[in-house]
C-alpha positions in Angstrom: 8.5 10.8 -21.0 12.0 10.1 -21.2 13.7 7.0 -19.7 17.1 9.4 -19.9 15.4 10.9 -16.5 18.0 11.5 -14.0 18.3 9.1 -11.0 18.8 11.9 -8.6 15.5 13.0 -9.3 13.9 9.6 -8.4 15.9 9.2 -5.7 13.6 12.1 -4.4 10.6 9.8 -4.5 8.4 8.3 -2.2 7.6 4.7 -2.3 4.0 5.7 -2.9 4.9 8.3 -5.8 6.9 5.7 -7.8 4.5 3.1 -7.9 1.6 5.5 -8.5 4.3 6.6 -12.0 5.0 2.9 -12.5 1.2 2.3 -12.4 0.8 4.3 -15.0 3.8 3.3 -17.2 2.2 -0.1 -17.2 -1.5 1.1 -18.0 0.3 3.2 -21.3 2.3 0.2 -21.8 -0.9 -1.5 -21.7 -3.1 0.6 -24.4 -0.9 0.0 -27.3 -0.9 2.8 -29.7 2.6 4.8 -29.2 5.2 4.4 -31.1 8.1 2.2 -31.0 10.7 4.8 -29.6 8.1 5.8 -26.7 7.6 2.3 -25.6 11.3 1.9 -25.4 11.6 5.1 -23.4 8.4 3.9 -21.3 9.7 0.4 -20.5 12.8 2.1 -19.7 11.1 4.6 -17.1 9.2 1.8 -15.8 12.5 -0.6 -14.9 13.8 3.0 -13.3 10.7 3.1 -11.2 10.5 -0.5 -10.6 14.4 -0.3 -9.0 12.9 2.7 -6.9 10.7 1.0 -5.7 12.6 -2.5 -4.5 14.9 0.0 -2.7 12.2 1.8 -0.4 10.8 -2.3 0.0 14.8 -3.8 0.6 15.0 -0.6 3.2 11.8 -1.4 4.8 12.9 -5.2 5.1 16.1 -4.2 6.3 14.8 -1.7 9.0 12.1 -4.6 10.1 14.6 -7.4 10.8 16.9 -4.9 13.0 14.1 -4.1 14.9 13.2 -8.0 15.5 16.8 -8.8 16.5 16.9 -5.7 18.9 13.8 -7.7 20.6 15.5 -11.1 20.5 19.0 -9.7 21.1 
């Protein structure tokens, strides 16, 4: 894993497939035993993730509070 991984790429992900990713990021993260320089790039990949992921939620939030003031306005 590489946290050089191009954003384009993510940007291509579903909310679902970046959390299951993230999941496992923190699970890895978790178990110990990799080196220092793969934690880094873990952690990295995992703050990439993470941002994917409070974009499809921000989107969602957005899309939910149009539709409630298209019902009260």
């Amino acid at each position: 894993m590489n946290g050089e991984k191009s954003s384009g790429s993510d940007e291509r992900l579903s909310y679902e497939q970046a959390r299951a990713e993230l999941a496992s990021v923190v699970e890895r993260l978790e178990t110990g035993g990799t080196s220092l320089e793969e934690s880094l790039a873990l952690w990295e990949r995992g703050e990439a993730l993470a941002a994917v992921c409070q974009r499809w939620l921000d989107g969602a939030r957005a899309r939910l509070d149009a539709a409630r003031q298209e019902q009260t306005g």
